[in-house]
MMTF fields as JSON, N, C-alpha, C and O atoms, coordinates in Angstrom:
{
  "mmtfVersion": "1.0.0",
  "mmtfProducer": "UNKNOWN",
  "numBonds": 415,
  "numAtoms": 416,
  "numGroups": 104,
  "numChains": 1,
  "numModels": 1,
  "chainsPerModel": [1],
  "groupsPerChain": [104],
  "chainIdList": ["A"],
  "bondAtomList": [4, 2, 8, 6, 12, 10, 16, 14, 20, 18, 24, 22, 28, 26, 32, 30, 36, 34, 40, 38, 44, 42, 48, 46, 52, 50, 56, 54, 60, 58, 64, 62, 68, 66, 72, 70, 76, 74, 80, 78, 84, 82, 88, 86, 92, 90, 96, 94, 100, 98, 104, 102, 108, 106, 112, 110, 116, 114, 120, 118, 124, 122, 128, 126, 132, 130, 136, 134, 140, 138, 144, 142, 148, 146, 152, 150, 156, 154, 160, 158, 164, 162, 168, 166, 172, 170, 176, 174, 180, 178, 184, 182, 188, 186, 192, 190, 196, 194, 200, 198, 204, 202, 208, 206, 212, 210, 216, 214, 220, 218, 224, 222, 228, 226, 232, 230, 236, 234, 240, 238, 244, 242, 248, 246, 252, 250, 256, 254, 260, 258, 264, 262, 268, 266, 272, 270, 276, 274, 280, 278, 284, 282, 288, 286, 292, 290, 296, 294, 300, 298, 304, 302, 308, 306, 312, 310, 316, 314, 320, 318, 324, 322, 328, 326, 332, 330, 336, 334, 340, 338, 344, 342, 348, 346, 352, 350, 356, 354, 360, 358, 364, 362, 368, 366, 372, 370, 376, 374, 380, 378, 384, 382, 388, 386, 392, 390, 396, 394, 400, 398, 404, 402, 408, 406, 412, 410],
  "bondOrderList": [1, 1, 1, 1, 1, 1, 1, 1, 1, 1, 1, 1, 1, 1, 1, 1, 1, 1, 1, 1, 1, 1, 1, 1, 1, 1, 1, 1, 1, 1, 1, 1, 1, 1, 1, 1, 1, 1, 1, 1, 1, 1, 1, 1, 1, 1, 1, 1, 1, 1, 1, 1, 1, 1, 1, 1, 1, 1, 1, 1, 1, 1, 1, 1, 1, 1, 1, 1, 1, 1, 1, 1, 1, 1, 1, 1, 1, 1, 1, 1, 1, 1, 1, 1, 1, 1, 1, 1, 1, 1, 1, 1, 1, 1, 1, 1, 1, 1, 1, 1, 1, 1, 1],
  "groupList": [{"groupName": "UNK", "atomNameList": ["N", "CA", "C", "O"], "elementList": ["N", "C", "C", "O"], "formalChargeList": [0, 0, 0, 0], "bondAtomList": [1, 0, 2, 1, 3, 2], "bondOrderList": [1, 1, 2], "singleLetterCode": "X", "chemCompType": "L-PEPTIDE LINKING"}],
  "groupTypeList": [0, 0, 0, 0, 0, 0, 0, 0, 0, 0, 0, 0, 0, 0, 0, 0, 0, 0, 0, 0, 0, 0, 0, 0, 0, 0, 0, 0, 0, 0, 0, 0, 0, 0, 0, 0, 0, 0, 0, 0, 0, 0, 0, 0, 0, 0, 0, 0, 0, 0, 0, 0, 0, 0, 0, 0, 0, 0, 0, 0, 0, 0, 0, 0, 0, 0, 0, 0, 0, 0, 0, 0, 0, 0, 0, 0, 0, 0, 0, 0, 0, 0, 0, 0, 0, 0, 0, 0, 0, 0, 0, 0, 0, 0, 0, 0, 0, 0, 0, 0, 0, 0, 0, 0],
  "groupIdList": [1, 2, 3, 4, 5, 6, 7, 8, 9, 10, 11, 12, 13, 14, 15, 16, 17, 18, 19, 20, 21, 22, 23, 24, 25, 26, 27, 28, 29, 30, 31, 32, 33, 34, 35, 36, 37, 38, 39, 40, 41, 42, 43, 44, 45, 46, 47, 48, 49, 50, 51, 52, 53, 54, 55, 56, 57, 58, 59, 60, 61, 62, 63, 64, 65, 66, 67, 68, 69, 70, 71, 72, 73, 74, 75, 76, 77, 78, 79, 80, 81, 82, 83, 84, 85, 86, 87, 88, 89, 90, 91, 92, 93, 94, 95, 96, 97, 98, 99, 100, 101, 102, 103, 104],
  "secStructList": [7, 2, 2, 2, 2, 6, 6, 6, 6, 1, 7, 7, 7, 2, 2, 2, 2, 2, 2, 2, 2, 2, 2, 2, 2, 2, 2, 2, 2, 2, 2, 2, 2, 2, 2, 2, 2, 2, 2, 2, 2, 2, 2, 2, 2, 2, 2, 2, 2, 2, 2, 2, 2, 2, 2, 2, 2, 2, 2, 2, 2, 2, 2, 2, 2, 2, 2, 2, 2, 2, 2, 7, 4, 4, 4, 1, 7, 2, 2, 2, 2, 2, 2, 2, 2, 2, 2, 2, 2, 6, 6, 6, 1, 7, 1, 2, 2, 2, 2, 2, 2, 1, 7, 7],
  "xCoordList": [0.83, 0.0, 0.879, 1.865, 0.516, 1.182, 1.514, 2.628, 0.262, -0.019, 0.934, 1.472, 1.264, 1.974, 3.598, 4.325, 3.947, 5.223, 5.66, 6.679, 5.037, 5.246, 5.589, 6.237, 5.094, 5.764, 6.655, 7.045, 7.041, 7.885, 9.02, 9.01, 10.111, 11.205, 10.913, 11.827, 9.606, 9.198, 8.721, 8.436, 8.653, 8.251, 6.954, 6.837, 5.831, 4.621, 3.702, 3.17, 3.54, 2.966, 1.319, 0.767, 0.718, -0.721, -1.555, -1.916, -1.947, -2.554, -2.082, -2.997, -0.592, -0.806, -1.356, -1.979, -1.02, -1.273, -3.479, -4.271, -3.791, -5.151, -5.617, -6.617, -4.96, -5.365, -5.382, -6.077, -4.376, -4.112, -5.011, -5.509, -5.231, -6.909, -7.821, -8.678, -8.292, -9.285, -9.409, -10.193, -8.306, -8.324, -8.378, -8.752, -8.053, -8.459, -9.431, -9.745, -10.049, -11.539, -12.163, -13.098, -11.683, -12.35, -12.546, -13.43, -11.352, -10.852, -11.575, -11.769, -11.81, -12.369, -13.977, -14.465, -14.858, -15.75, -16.387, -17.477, -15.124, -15.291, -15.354, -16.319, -14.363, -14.352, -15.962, -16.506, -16.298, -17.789, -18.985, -19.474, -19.08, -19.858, -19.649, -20.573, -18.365, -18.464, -18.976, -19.375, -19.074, -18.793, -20.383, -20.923, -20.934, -22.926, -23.134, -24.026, -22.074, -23.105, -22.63, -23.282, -21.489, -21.34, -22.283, -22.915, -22.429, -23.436, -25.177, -25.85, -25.462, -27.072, -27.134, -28.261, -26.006, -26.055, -25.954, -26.779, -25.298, -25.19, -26.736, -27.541, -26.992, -28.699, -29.57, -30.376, -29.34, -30.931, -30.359, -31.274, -29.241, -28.786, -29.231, -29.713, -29.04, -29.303, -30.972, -31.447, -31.892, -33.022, -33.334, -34.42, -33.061, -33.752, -33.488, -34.352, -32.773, -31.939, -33.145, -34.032, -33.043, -34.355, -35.586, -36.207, -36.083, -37.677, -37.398, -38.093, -36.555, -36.313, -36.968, -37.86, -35.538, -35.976, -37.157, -37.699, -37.429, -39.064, -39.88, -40.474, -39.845, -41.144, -40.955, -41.861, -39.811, -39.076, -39.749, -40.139, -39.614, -39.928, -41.552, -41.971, -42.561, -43.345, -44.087, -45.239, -43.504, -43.884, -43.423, -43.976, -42.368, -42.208, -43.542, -44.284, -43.601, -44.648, -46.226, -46.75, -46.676, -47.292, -47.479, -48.159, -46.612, -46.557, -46.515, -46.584, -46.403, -46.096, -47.193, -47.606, -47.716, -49.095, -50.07, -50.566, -50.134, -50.58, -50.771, -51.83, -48.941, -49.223, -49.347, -49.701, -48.944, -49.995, -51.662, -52.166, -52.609, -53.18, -53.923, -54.712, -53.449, -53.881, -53.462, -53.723, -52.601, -51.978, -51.725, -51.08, -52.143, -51.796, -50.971, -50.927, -49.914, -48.73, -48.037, -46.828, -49.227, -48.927, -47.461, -46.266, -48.388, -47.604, -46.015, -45.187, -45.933, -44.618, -43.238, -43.252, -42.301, -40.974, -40.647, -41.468, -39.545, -39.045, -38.487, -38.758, -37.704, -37.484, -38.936, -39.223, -39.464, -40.825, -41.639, -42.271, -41.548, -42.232, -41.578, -42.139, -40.18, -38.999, -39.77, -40.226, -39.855, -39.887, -41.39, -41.578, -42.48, -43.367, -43.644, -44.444, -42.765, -42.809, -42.37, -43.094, -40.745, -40.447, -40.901, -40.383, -41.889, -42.988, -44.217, -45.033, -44.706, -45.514, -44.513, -45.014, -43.472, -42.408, -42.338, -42.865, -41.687, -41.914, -42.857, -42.728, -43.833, -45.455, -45.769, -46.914, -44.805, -45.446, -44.589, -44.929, -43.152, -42.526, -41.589, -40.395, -42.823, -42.783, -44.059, -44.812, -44.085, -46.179, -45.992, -46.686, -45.348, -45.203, -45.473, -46.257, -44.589, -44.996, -46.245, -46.308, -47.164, -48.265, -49.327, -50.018, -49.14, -49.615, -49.358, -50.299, -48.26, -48.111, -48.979, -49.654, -48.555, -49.147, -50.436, -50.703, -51.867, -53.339, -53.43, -54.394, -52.695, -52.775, -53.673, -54.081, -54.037, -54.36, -55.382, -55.66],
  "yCoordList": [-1.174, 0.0, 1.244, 1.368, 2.015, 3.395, 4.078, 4.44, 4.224, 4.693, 4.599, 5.58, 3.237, 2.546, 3.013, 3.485, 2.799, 2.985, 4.262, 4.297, 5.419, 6.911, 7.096, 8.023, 6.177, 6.192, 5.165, 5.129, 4.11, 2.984, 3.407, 2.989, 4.43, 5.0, 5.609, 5.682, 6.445, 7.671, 7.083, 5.885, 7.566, 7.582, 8.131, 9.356, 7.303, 8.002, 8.345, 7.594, 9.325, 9.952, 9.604, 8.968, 9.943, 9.284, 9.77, 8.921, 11.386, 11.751, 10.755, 10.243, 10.419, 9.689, 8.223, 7.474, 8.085, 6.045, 6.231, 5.406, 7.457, 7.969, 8.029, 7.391, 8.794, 8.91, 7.722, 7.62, 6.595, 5.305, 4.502, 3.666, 4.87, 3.837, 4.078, 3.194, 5.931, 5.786, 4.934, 4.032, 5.543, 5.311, 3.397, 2.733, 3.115, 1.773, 0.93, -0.113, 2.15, 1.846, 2.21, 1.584, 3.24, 3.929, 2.89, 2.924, 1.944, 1.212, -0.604, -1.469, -0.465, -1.836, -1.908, -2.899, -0.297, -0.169, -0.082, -0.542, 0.855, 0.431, -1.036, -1.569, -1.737, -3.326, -4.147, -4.861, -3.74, -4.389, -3.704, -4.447, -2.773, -2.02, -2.808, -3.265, -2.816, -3.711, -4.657, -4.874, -5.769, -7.155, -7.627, -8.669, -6.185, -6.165, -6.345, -6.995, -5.596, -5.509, -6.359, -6.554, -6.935, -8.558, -9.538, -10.117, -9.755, -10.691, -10.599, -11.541, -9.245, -8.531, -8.77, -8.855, -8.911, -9.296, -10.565, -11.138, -11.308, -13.034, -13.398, -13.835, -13.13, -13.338, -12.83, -13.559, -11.752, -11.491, -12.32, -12.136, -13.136, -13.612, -15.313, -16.221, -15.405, -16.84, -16.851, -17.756, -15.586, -15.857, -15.831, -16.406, -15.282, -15.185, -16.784, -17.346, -17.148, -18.348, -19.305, -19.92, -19.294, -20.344, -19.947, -20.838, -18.813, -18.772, -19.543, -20.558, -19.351, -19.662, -21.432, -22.018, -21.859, -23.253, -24.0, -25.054, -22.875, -23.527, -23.762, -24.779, -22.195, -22.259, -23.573, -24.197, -23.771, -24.345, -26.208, -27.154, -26.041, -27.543, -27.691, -28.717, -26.554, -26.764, -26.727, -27.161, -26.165, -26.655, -28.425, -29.108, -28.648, -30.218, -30.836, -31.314, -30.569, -31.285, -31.151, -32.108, -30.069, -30.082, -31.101, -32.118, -30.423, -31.05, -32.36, -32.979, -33.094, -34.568, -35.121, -36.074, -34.355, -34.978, -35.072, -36.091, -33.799, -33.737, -34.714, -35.137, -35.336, -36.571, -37.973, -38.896, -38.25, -39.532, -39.179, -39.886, -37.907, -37.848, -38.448, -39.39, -37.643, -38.139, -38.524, -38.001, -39.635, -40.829, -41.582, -42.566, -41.364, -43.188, -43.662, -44.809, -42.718, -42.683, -43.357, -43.527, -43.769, -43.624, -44.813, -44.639, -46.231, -47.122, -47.359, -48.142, -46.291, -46.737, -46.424, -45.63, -46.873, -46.258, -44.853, -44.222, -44.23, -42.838, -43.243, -42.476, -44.455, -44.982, -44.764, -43.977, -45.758, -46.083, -44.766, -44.429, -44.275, -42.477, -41.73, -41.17, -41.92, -40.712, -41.343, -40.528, -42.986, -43.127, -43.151, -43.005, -43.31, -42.656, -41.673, -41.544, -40.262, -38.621, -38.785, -38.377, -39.578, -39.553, -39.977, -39.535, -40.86, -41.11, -40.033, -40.359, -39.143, -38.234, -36.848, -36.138, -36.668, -35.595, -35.807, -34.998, -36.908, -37.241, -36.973, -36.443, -37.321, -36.79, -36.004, -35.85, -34.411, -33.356, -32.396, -31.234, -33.053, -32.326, -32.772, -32.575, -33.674, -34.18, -34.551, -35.475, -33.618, -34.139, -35.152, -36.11, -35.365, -36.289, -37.704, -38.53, -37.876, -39.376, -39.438, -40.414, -38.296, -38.534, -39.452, -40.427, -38.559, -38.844, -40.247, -40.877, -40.908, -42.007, -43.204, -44.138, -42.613, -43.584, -43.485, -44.468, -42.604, -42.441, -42.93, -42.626, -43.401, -43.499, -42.496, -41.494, -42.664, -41.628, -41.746, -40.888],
  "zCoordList": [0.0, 0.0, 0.0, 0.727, -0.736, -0.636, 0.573, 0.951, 1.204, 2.378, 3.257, 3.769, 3.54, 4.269, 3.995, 4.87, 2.75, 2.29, 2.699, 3.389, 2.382, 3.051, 4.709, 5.195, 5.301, 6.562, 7.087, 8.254, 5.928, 6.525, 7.675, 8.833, 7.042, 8.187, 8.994, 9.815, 9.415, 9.906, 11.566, 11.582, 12.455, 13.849, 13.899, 13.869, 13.98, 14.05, 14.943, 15.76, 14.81, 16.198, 16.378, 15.48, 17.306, 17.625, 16.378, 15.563, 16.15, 14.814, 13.569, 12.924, 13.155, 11.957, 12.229, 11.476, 13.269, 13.458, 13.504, 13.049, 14.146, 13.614, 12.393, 12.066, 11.572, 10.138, 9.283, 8.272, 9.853, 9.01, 9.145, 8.391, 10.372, 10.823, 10.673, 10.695, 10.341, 9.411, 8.184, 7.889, 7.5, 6.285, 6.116, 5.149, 6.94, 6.914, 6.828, 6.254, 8.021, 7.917, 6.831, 6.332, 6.403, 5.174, 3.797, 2.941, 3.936, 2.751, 2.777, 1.924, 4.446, 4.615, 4.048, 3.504, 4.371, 4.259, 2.731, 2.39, 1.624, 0.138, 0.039, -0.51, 0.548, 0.391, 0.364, -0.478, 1.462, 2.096, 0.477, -0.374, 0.511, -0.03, -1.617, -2.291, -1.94, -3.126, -3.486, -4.63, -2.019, -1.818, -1.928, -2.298, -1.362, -0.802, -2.539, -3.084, -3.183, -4.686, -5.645, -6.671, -5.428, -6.192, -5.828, -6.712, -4.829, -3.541, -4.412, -4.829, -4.444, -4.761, -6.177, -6.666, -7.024, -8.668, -8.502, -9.214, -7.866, -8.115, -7.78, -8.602, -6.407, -6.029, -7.346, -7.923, -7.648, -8.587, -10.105, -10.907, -10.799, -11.717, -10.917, -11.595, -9.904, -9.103, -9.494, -10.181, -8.898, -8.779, -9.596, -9.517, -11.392, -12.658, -13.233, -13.906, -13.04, -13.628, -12.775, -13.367, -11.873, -11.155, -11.727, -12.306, -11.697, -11.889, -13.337, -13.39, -14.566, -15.863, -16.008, -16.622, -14.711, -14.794, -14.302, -14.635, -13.171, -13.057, -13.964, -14.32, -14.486, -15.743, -16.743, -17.296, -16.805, -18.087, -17.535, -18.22, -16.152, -15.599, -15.813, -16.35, -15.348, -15.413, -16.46, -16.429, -17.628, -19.281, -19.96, -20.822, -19.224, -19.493, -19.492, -20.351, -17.613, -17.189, -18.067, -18.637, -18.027, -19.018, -20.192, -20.329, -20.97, -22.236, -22.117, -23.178, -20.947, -20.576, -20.641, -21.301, -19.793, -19.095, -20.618, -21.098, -21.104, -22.704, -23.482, -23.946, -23.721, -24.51, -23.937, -24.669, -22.086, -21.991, -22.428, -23.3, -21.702, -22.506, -23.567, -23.639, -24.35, -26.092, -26.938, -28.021, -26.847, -26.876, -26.317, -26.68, -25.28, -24.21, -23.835, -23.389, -23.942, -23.361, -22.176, -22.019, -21.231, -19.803, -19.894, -19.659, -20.423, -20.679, -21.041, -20.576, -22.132, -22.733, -22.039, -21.098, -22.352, -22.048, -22.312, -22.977, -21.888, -22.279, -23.796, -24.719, -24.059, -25.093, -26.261, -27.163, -25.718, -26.854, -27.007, -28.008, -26.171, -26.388, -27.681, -28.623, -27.392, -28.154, -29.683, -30.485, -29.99, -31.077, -31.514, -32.722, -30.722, -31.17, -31.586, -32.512, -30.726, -31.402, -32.527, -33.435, -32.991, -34.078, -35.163, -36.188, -35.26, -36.267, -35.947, -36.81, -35.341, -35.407, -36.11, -36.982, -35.74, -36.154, -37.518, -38.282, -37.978, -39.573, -40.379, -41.482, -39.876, -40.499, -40.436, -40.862, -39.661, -39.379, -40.071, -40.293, -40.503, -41.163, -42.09, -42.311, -42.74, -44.254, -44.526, -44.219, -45.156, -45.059, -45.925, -45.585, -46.91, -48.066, -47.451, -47.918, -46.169, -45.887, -44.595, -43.848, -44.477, -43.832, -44.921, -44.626, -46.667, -47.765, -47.968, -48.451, -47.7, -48.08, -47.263, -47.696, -45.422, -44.66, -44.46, -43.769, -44.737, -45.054, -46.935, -47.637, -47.242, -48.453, -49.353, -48.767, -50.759, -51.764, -52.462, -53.3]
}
């Protein structure tokens, strides 16, 4: 610290060993004040990031419940599901082979 260095050789009398300890305090208290507002950005970046994944969980669920539902889902595997979407996905974005499988 600078501060410090300016009096390394010097004999210090009660006023400076005063002033150093303000300033100490002065310097501990920037410290804190910083520390409150790294702390208050991680929390409100912590708390956006959660509400995100909630919502995000409670649209799964949804959409879950959706397709046991109306498809009958309840039964199958996470496996046998994926490949059921993927024969509904195919048909939804290739209409060509919806055409094929209702035939013409």
């Amino acid at each position: 610290m600078r501060i410090l260095k300016k009096f390394d050789n010097e004999q210090l009398d009660f006023e400076q060993i005063k002033k150093l300890e303000n300033l100490l305090i002065q310097e501990r208290e920037k410290a804190k004040q910083v520390q409150i507002k790294i702390n208050r950005s991680v929390l409100q970046n912590n708390s956006e990031n959660y509400k995100e994944r909630k919502k995000r969980t409670r649209q799964l669920i949804q959409k879950g419940a959706l397709l046991e539902k109306y498809l009958e889902a309840k039964h199958l595997t996470v496996d046998e599901t994926e490949q059921l979407l993927q024969i509904f996905a195919n048909m939804i974005n290739k209409p060509e082979l919806l055409v094929n499988f209702i035939g013409k």
